[in-house]
MOPAC internal coordinates of N, CA, C and O (Angstrom, degrees):
PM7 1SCF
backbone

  N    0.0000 0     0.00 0     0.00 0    0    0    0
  C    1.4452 1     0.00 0     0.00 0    1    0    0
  C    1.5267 1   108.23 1     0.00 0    2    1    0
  O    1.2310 1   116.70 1   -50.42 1    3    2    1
  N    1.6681 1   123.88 1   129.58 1    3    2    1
  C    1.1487 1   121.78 1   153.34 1    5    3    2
  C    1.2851 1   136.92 1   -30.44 1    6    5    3
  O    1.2310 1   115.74 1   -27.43 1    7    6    5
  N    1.1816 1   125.69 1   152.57 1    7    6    5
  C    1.7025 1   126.85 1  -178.61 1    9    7    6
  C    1.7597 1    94.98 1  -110.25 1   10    9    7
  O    1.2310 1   118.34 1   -50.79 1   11   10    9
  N    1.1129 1   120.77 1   129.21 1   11   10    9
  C    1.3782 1   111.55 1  -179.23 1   13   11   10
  C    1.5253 1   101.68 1  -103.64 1   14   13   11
  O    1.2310 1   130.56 1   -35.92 1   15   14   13
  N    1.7795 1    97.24 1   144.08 1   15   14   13
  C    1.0244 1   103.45 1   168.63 1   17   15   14
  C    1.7835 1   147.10 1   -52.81 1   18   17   15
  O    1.2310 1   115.91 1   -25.56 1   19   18   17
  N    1.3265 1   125.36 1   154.44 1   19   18   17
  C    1.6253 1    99.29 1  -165.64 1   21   19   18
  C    1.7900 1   101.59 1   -74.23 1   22   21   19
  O    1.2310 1   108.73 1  -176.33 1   23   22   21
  N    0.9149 1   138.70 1     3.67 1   23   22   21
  C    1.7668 1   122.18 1   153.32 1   25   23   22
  C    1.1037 1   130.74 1   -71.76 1   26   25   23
  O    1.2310 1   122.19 1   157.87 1   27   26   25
  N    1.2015 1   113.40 1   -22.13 1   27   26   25
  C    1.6920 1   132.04 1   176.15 1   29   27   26
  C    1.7759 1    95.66 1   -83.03 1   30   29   27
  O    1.2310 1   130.00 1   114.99 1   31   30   29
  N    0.9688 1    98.32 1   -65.01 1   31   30   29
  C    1.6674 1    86.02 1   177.36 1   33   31   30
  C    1.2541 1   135.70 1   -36.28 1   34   33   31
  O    1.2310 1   127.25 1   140.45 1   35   34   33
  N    1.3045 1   103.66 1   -39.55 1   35   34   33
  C    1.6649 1   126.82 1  -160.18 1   37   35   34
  C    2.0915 1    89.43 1   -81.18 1   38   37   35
  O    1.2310 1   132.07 1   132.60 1   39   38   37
  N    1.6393 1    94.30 1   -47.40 1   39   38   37
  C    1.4248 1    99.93 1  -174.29 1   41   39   38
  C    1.4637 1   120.49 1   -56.16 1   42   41   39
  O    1.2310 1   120.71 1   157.10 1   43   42   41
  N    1.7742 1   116.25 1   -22.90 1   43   42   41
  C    1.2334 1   112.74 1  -153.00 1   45   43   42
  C    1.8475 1    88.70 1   -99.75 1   46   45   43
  O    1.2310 1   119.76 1   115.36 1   47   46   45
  N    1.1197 1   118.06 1   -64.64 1   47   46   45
  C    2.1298 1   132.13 1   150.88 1   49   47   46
  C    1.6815 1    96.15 1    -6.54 1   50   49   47
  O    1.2310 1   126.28 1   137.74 1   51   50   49
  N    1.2119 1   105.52 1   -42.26 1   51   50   49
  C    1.8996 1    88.63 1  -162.67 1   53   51   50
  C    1.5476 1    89.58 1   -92.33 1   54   53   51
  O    1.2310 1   112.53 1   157.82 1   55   54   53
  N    1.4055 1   131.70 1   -22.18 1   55   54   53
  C    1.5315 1   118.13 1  -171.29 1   57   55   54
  C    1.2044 1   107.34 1   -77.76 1   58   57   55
  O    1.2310 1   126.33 1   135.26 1   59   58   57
  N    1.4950 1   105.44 1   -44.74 1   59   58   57
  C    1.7933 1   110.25 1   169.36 1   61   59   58
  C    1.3044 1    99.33 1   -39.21 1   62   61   59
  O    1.2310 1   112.27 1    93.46 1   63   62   61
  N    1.1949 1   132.19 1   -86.54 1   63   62   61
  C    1.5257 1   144.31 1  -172.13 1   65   63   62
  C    1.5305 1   112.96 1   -22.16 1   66   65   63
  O    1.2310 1   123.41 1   117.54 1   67   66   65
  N    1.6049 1   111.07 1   -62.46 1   67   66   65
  C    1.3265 1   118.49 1   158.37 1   69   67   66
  C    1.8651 1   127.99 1   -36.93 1   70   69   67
  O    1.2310 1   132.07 1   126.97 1   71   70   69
  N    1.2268 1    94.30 1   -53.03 1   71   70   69
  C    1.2934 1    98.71 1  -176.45 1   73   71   70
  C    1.7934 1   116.30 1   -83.86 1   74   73   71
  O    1.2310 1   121.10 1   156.97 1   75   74   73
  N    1.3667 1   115.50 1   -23.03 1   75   74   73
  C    1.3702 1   117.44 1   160.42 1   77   75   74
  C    1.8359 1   103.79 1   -51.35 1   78   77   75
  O    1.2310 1   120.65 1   109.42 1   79   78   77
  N    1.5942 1   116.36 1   -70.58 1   79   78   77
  C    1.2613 1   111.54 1  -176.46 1   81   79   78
  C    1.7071 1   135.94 1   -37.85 1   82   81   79
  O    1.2310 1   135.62 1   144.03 1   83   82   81
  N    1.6199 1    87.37 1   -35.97 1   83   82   81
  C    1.6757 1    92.17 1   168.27 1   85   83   82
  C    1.3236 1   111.17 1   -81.34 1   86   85   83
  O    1.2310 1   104.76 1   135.70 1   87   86   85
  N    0.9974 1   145.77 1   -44.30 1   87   86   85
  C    1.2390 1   135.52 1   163.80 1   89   87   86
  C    1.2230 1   113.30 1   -42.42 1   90   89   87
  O    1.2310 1   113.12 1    89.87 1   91   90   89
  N    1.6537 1   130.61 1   -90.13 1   91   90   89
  C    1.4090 1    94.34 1   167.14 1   93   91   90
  C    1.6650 1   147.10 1   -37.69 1   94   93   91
  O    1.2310 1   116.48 1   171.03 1   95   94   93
  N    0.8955 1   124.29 1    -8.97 1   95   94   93
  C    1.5623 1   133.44 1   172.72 1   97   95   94
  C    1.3612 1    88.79 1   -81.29 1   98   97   95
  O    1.2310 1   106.05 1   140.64 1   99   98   97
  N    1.3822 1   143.50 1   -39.36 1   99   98   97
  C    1.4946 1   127.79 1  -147.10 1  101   99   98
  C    1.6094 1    82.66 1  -100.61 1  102  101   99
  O    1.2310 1   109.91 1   142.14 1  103  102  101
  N    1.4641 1   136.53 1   -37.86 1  103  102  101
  C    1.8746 1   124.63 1  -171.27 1  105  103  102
  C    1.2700 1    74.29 1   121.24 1  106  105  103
  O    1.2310 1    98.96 1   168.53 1  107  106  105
  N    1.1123 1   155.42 1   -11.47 1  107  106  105
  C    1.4831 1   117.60 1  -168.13 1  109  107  106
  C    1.5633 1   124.27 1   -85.18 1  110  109  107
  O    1.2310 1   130.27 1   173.18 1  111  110  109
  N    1.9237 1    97.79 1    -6.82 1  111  110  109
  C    1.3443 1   120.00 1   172.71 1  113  111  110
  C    1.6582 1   115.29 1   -97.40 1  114  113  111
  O    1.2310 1   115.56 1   -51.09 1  115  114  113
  N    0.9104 1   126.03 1   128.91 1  115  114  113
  C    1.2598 1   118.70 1   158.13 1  117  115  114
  C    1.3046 1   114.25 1   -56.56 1  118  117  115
  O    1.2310 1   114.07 1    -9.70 1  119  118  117
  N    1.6607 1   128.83 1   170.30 1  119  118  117
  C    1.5140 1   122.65 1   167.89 1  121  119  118
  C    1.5067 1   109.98 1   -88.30 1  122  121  119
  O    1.2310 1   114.15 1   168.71 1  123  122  121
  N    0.6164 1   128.67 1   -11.29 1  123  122  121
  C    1.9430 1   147.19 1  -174.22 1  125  123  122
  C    1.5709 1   103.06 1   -90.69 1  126  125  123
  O    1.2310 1   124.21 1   140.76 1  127  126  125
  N    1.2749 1   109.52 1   -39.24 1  127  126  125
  C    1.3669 1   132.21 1   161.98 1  129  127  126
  C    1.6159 1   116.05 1   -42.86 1  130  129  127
  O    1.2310 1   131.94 1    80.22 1  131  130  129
  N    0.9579 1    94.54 1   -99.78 1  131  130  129
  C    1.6258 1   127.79 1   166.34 1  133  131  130
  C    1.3174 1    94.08 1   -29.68 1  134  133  131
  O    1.2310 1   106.90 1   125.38 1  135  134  133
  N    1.5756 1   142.00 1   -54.62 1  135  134  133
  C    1.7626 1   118.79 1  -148.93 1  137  135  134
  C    1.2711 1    87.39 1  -104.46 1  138  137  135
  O    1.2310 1   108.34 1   171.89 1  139  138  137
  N    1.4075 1   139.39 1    -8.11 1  139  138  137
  C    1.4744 1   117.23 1   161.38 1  141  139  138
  C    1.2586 1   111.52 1   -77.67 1  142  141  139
  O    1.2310 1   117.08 1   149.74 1  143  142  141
  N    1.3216 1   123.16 1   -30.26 1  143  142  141
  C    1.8195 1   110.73 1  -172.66 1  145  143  142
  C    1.7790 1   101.05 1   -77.44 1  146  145  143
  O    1.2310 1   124.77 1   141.72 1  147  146  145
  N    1.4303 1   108.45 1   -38.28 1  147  146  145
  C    1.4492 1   116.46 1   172.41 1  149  147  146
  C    1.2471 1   114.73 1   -27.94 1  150  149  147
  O    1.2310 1   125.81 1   120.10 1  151  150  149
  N    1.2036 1   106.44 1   -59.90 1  151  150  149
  C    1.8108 1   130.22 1  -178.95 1  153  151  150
  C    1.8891 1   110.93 1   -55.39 1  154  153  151
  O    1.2310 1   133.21 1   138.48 1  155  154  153
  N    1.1076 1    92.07 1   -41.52 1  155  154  153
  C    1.3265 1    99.36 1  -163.68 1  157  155  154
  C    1.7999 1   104.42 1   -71.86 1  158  157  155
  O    1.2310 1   125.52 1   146.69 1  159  158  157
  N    1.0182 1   107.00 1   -33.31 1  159  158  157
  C    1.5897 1   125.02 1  -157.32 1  161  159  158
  C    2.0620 1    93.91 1   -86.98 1  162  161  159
  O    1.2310 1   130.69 1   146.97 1  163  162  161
  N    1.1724 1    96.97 1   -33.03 1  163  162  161
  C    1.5708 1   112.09 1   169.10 1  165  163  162
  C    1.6721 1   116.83 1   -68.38 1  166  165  163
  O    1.2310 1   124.49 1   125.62 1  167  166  165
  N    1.2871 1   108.99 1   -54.38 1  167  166  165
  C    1.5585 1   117.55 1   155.36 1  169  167  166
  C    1.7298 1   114.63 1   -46.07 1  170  169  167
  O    1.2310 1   133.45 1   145.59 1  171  170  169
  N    1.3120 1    91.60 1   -34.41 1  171  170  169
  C    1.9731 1    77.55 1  -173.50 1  173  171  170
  C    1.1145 1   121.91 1   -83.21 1  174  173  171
  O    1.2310 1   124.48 1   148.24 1  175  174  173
  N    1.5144 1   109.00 1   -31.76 1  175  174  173
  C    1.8051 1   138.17 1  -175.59 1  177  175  174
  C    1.5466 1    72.37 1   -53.65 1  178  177  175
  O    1.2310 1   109.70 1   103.38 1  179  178  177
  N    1.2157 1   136.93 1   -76.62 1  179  178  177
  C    1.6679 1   130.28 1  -142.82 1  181  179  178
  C    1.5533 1   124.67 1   -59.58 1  182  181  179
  O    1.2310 1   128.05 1   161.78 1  183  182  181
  N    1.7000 1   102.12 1   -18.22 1  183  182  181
  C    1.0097 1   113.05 1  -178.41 1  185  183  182
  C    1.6327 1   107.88 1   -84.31 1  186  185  183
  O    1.2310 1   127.93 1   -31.47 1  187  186  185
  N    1.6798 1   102.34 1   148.53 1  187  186  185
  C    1.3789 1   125.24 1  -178.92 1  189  187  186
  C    1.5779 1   138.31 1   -99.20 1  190  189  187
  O    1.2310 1   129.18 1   163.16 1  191  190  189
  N    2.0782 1    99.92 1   -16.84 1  191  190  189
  C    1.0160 1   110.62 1  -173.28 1  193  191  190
  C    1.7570 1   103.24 1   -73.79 1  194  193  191
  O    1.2310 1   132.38 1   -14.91 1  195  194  193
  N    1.4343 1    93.70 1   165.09 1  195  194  193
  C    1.2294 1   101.70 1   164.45 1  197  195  194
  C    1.6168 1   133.10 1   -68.44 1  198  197  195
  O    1.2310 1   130.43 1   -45.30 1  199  198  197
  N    1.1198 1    97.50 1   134.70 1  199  198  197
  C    1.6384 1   107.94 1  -164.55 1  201  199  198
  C    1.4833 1   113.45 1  -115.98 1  202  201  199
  O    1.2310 1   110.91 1   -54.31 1  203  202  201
  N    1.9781 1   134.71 1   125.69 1  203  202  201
  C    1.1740 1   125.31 1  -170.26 1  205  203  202
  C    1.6615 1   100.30 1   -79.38 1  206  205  203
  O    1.2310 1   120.08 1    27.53 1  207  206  205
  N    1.6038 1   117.45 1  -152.47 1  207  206  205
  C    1.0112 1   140.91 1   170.35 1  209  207  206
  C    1.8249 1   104.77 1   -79.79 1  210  209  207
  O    1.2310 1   133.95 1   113.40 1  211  210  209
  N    1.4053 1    90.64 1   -66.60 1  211  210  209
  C    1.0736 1    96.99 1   141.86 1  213  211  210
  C    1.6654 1   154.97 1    18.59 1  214  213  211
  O    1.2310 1   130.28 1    88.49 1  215  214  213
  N    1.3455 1    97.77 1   -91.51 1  215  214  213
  C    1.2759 1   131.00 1   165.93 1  217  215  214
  C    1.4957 1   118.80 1   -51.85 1  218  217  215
  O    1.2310 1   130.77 1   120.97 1  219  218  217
  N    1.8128 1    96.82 1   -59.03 1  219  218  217
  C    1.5140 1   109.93 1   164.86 1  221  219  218
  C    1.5282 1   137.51 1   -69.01 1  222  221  219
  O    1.2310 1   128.37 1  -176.92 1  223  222  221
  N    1.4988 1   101.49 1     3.08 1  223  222  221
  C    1.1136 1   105.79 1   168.84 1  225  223  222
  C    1.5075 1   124.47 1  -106.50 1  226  225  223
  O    1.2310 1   126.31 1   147.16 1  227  226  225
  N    1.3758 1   105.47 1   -32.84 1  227  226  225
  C    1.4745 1   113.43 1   152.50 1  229  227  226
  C    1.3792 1   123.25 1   -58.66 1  230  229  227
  O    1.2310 1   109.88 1   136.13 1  231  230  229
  N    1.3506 1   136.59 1   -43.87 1  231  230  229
  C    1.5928 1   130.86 1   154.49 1  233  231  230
  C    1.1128 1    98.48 1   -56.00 1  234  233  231
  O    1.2310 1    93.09 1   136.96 1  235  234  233
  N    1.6242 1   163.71 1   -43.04 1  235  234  233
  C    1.4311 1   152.20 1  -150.87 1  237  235  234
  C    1.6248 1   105.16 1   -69.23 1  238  237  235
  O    1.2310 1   125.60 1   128.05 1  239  238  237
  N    1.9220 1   106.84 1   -51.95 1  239  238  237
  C    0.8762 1   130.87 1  -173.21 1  241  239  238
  C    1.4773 1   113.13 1   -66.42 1  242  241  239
  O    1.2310 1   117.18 1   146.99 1  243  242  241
  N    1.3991 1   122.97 1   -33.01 1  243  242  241
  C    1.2677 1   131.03 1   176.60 1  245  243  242
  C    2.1292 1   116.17 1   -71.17 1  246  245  243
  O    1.2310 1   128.66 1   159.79 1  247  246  245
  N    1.1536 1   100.93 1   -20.21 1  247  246  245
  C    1.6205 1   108.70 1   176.63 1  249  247  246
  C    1.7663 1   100.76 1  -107.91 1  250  249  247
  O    1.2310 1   127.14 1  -165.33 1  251  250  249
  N    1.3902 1   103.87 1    14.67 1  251  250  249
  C    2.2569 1    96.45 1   171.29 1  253  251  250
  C    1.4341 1   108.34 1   110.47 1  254  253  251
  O    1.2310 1   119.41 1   149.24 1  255  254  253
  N    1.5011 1   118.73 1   -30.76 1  255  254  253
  C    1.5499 1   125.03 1  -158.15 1  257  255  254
  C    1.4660 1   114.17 1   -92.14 1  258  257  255
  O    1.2310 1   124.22 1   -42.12 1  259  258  257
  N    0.9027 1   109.51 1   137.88 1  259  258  257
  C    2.0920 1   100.96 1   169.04 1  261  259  258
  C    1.6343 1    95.81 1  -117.63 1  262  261  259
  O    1.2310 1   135.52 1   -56.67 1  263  262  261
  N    1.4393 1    87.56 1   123.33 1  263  262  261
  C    1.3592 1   110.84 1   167.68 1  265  263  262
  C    1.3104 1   120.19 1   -61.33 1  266  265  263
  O    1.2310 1   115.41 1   -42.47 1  267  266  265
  N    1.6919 1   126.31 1   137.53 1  267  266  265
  C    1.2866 1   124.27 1  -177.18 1  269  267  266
  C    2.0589 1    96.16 1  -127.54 1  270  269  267
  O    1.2310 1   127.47 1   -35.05 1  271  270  269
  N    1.2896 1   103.22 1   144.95 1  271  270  269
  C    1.4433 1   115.15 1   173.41 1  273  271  270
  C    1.4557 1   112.66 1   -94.89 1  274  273  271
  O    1.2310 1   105.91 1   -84.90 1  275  274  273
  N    1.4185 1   143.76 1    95.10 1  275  274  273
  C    1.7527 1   120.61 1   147.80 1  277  275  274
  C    1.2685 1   132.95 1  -104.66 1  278  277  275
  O    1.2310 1   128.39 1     6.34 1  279  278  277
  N    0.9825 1   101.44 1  -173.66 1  279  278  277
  C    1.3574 1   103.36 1  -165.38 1  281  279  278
  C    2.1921 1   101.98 1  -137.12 1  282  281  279
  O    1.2310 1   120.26 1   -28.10 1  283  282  281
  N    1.2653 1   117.11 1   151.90 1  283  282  281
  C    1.6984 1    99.16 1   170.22 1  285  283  282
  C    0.9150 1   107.12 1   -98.02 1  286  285  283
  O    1.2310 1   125.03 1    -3.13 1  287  286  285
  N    1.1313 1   107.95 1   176.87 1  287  286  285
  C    1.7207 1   124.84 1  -162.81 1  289  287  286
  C    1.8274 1   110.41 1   -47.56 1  290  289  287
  O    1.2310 1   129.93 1   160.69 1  291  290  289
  N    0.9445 1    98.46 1   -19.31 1  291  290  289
  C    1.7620 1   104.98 1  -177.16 1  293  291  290
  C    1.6644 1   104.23 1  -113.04 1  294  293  291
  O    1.2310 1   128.69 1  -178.12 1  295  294  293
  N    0.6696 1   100.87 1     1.88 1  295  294  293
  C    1.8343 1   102.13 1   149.78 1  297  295  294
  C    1.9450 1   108.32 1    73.87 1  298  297  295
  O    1.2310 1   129.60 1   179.02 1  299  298  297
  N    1.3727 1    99.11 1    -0.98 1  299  298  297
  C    1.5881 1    97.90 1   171.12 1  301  299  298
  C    1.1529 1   102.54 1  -101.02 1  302  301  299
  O    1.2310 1    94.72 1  -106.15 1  303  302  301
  N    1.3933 1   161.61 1    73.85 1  303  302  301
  C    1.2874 1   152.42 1   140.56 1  305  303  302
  C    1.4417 1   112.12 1  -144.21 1  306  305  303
  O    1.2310 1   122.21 1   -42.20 1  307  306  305
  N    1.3708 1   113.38 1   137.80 1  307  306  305
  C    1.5591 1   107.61 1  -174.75 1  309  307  306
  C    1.7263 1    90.30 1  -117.46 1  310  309  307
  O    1.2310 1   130.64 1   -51.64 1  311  310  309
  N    1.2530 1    97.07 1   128.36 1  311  310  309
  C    1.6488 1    85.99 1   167.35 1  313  311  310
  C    1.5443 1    94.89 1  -129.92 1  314  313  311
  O    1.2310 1   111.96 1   -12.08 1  315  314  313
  N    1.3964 1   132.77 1   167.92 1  315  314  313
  C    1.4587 1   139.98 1   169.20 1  317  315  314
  C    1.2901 1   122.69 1  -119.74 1  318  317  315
  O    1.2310 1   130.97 1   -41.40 1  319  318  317
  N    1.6107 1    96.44 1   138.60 1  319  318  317
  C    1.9284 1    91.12 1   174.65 1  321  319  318
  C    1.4186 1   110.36 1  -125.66 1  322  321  319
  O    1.2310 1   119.32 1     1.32 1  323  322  321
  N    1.2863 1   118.90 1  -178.68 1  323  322  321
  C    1.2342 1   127.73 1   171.70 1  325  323  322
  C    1.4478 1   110.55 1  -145.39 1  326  325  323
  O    1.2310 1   129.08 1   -23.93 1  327  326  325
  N    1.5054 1   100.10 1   156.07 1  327  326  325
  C    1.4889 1   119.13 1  -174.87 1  329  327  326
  C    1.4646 1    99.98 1  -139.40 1  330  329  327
  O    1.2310 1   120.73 1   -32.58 1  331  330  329
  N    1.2555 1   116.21 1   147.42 1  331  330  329
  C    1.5828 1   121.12 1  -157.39 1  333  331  330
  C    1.7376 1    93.67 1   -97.52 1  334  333  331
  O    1.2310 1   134.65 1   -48.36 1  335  334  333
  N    0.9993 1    89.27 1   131.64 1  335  334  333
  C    2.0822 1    93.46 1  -174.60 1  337  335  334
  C    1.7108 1    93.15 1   -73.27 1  338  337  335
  O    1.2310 1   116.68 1   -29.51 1  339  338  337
  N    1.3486 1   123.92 1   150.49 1  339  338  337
  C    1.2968 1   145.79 1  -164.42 1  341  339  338
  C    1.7064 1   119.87 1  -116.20 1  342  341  339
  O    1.2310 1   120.70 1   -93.01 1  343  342  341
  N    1.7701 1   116.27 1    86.99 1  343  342  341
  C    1.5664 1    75.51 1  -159.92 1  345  343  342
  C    1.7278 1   102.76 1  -131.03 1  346  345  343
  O    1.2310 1   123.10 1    -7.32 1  347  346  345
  N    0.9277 1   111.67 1   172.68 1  347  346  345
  C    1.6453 1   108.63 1  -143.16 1  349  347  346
  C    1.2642 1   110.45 1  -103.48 1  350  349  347
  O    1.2310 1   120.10 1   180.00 1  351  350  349

């Protein structure tokens, strides 16, 4: 597994972050909710070690989200998404 670079990291931490906020803004977060994952996502931003793809998908998965990898049609751009895991 790749080691991603620290911009990708930073990029994927702030979408989490992003996407925690809309969720809470939409109700689907609790507020008790929201400032523990808040926290958590703040703890990670600080960290320096190296982190896989991997890695970021298992923390993604741990705050609701499954991480997705693409790429554009020409195969140099990584951008990331998320989809909120659903659970019953």
């Amino acid at each position: 597994m790749e080691f991603l670079e620290k911009k990708d990291r930073l990029k994927i931490l702030i979408s989490i972050s992003d996407q925690l906020w809309d969720d809470y803004k939409s109700g689907t977060l609790k507020a008790d909710e929201y400032l523990t994952k808040a926290d958590e996502i703040r703890e990670e931003l600080n960290k320096v070690a190296e982190v896989t793809f991997l890695d970021m998908q298992e923390l993604s998965k741990s705050f609701g989200y499954i991480l997705i990898k693409s790429r554009n049609i020409f195969g140099n751009n990584r951008n990331y998404k998320f989809q909120r895991l659903i659970f019953n």
